[in-house]
C-alpha positions in Angstrom: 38.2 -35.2 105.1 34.4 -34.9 105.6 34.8 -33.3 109.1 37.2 -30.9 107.9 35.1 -29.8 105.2 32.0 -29.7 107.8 34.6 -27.2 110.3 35.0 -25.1 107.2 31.0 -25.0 106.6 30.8 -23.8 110.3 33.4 -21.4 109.8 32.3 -19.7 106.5 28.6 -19.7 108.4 29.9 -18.3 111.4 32.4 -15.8 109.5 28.9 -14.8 107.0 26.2 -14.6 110.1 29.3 -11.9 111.6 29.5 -9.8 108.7 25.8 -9.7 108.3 25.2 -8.8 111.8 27.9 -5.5 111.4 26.0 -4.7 108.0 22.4 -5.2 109.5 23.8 -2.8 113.1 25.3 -0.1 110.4 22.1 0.3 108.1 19.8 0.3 111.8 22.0 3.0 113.4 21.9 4.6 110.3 17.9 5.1 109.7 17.8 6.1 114.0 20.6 8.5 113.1 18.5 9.8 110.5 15.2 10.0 112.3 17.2 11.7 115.3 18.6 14.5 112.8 15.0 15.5 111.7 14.3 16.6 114.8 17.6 18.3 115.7 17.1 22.2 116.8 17.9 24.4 114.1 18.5 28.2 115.0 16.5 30.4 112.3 18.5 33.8 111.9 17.7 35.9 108.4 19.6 38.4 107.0 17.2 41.1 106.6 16.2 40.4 110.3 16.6 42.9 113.1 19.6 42.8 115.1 18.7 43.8 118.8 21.2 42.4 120.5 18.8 40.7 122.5 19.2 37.5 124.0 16.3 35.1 121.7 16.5 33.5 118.4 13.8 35.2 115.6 12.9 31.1 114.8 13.6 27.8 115.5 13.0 24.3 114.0 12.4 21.4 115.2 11.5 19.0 112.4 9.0 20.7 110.4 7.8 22.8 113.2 9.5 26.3 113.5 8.8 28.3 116.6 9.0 31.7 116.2 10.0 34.6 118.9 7.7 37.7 119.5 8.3 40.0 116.6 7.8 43.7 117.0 7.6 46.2 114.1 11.4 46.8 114.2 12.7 48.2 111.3 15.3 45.7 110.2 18.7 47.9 109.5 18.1 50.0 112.2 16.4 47.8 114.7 14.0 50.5 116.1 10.2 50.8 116.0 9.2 52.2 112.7 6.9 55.4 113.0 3.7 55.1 111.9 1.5 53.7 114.7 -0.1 50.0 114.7 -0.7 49.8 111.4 2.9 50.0 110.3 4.1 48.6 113.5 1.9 45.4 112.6 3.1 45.7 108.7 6.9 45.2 109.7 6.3 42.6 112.3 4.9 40.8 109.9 7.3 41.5 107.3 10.5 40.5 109.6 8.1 37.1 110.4 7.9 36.2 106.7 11.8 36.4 106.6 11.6 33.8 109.4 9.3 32.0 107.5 11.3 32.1 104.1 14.8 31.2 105.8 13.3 28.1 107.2 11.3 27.1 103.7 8.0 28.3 104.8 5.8 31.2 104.6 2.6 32.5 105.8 0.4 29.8 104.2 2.3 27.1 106.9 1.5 29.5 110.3 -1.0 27.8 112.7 -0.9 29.3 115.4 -0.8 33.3 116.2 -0.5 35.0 119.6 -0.6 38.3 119.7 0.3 41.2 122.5 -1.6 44.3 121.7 -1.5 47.6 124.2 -4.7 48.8 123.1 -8.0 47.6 121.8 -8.5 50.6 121.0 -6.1 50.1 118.0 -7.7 46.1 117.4 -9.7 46.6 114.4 -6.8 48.5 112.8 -4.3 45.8 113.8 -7.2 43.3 112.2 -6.7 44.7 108.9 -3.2 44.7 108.2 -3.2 40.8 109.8 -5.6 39.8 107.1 -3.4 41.4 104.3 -0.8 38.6 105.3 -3.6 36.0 106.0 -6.1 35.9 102.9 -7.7 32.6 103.0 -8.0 30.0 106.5 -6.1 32.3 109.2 -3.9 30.0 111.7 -5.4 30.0 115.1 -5.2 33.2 117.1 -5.3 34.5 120.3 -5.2 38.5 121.2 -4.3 40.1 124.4 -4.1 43.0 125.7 -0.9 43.5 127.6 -0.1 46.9 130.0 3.0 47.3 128.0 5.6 46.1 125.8 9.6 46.2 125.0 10.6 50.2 123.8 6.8 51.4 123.9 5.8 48.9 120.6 2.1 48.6 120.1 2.3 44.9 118.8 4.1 41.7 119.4 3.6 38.5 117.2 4.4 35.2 118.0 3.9 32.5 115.6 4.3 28.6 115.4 4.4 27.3 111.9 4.4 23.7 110.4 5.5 22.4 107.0 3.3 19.1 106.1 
């Protein structure tokens, strides 16, 4: 009688230490499923964003970084370069970035890193002054260059990385 009570004991243990081991494999795939999804690639696309056609994403994120594509001042309905020279070139490239920005939960405040393709230095302290109307307060890091040309004759590009703590 003992024994079979003892075979039973083993059982039940044996039966319990199986069902725990399924339970504990579920909850750990579970949390690396979970880590694995915060840093899935997630295509940014906004509505108000200009539609060239053009083979590039305006953003992606990764996790909480978003990588934004070179922006030019494209007018977004239309999808040309608005008139206006750097200044309003600069003002819409910006403008189509914060969209970026907004569709993936960020905005300026969260950009920390700026690289920026300018045709003329000529036009740099110009360009300067509409940037720090979107920057107030601790600008992201920058770099400028001057570039021989860029896509349809633009003045500016602007290419951003951004991070949400």
């Amino acid at each position: 009688m003992s024994s079979n009570r003892i075979r039973v004991g083993f059982i039940l243990a044996g039966f319990t230490g199986l069902i725990l081991g399924i339970l504990a494999t579920m909850i750990l795939q579970s949390i690396v499923s979970a880590q694995q999804s915060g840093n899935r690639r997630l295509v940014i696309r906004p509505e108000k964003s200009p539609k060239t056609g053009l083979p590039f994403s305006p953003g992606i994120l990764v996790g909480n970084t978003l990588y934004v594509s070179g922006h030019l001042g494209r007018d977004p309905v239309t999808a040309k370069l608005v008139s206006g020279g750097i200044e309003a070139e600069t003002r819409q490239a910006l403008t189509n970035i914060g969209e970026v920005l907004k569709a993936a939960g960020m905005d300026f405040k969260d950009v920390v890193s700026v690289t920026a393709y300018i045709t003329s230095f000529e036009d740099f302290a110009k360009f300067n002054q509409v940037y720090g109307e979107f920057f107030l307060s601790d600008p992201p890091a920058r770099a400028t260059v001057q570039v021989a040309a860029l896509n349809d004759g633009a003045r500016i590009e602007l290419q951003m990385i951004a991070v949400k703590p």
